[in-house]
C-alpha positions in Angstrom: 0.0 0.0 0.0 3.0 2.8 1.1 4.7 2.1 -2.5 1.6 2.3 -4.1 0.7 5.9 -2.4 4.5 6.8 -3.1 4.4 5.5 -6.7 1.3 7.9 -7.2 2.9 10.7 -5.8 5.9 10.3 -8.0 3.6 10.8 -10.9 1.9 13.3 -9.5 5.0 15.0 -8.5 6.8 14.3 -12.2 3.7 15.9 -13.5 4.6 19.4 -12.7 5.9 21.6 -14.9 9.6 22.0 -13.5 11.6 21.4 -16.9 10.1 25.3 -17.2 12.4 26.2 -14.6 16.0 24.7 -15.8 18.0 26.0 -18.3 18.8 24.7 -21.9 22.4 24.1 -20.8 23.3 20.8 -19.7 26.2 22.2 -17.6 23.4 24.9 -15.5 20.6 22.1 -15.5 22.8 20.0 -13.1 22.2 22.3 -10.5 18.8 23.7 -11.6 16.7 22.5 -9.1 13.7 24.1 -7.2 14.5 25.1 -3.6 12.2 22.4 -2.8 14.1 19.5 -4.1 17.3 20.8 -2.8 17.6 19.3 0.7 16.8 15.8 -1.4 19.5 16.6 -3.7 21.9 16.9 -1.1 20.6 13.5 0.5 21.3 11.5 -3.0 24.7 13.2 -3.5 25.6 12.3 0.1 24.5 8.8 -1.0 27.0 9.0 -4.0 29.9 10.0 -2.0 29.4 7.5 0.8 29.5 5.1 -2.2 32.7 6.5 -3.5 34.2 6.6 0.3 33.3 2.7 0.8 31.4 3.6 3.6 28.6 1.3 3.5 27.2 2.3 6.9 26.6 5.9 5.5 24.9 5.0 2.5 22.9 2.5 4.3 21.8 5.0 6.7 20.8 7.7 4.0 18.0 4.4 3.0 14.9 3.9 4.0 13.5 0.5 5.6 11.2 -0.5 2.7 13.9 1.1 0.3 13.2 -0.7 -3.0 15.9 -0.1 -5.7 15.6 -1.8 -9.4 19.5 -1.8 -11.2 20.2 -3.0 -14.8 16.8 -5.2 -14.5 17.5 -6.8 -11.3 15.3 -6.1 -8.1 16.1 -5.5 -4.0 12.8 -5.0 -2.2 14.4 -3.3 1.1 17.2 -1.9 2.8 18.4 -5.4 4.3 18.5 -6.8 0.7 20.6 -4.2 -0.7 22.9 -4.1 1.7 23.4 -7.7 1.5 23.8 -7.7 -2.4 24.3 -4.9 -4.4 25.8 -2.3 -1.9 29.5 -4.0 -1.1 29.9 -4.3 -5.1 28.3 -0.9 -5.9 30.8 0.8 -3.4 33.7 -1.2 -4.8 32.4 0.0 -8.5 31.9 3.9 -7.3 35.5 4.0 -5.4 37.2 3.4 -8.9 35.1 4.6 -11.7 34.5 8.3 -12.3 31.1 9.3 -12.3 29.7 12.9 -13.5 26.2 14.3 -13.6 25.4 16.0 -16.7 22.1 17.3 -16.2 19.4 17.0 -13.0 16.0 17.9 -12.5 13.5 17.4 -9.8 10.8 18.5 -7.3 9.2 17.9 -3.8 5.9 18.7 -2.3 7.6 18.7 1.0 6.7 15.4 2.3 8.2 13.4 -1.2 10.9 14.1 -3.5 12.2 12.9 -6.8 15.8 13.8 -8.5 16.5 12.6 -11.7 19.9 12.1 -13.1 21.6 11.9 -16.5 25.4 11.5 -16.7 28.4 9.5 -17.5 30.8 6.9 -16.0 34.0 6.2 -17.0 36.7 4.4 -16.0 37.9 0.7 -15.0 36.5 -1.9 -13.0 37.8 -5.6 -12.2 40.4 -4.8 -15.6 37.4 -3.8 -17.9 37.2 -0.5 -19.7 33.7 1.7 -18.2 32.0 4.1 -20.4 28.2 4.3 -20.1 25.7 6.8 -20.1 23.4 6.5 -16.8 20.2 7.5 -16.4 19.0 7.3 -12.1 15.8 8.4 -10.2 15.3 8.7 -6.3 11.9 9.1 -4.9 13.1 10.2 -1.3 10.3 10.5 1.7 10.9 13.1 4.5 11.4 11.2 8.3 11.5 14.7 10.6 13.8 16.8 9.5 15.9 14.6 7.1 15.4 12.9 3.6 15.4 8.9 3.2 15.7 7.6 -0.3 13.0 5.3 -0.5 13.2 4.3 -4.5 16.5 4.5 -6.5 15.9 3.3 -10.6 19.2 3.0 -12.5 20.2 2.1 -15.8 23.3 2.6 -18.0 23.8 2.0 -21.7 27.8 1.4 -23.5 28.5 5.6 -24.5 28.8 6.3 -28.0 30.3 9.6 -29.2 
């Protein structure tokens, strides 16, 4: 019942017209968010860098409970199961391969948030060249006064310039 009242909000929320407010420019849109979504934004970069620091505990702790987080086709349906699968390999992938956000929007109505994410990875991983184009959304819920990502959505396809 809670994902599907956050799912609808999502929509709800993605329904608003804040494209209107970000410039053309993918280099301005990264940051081209309304005051709103900011706090939120600051939660999922926080989540990045704990990622790129190895520390698991503080990107666990930026996740909700019921956190529920669909990668590359594969499914975690909470926190627990994350952190048990994906996380140790995701932080091992984030601490060597550069990532860069290359354009962001988003919006909250104060109790939900979503940020998407375009940008680019490069790099190399367990001796493999990395070049993909990534695509990520966060639905985050407000608990008191801080942000808890609640729904992350990622995908990535081979770059081609």
């Amino acid at each position: 019942m809670m994902r599907r009242i956050a799912m609808a909000a999502l929509l709800a929320l993605m329904a608003t017209p804040v494209w209107a407010h970000a410039p053309t420019k993918p280099e301005a849109a990264a940051t081209a968010l309304p005051p709103s979504a900011k706090a939120a934004a600051d939660t999922v970069d926080a989540f990045h860098a704990a990622l790129r620091r190895g520390d698991m505990s503080a990107a666990a702790a930026l996740l909700a409970d019921d956190a529920l987080v669909f990668e590359e086709g594969g499914v975690e349906r909470s926190k627990a199961e994350y952190v048990r699968h994906h996380l140790p390999a995701d932080a091992a992938f984030s601490q060597v391969v550069s990532s860069t956000v290359t354009r962001r929007m988003g919006g909250s109505d104060r109790a939900l948030a979503w940020i998407a994410s375009e940008g680019r990875m490069t790099g190399t991983y367990q001796g493999k060249a990395v070049d993909r184009v990534t695509t990520e959304t966060m639905l985050l819920r407000r608990v008191g006064p801080t942000w808890k990502v609640i729904h992350i959505h990622w995908s990535s396809a081979a770059a081609h310039d």
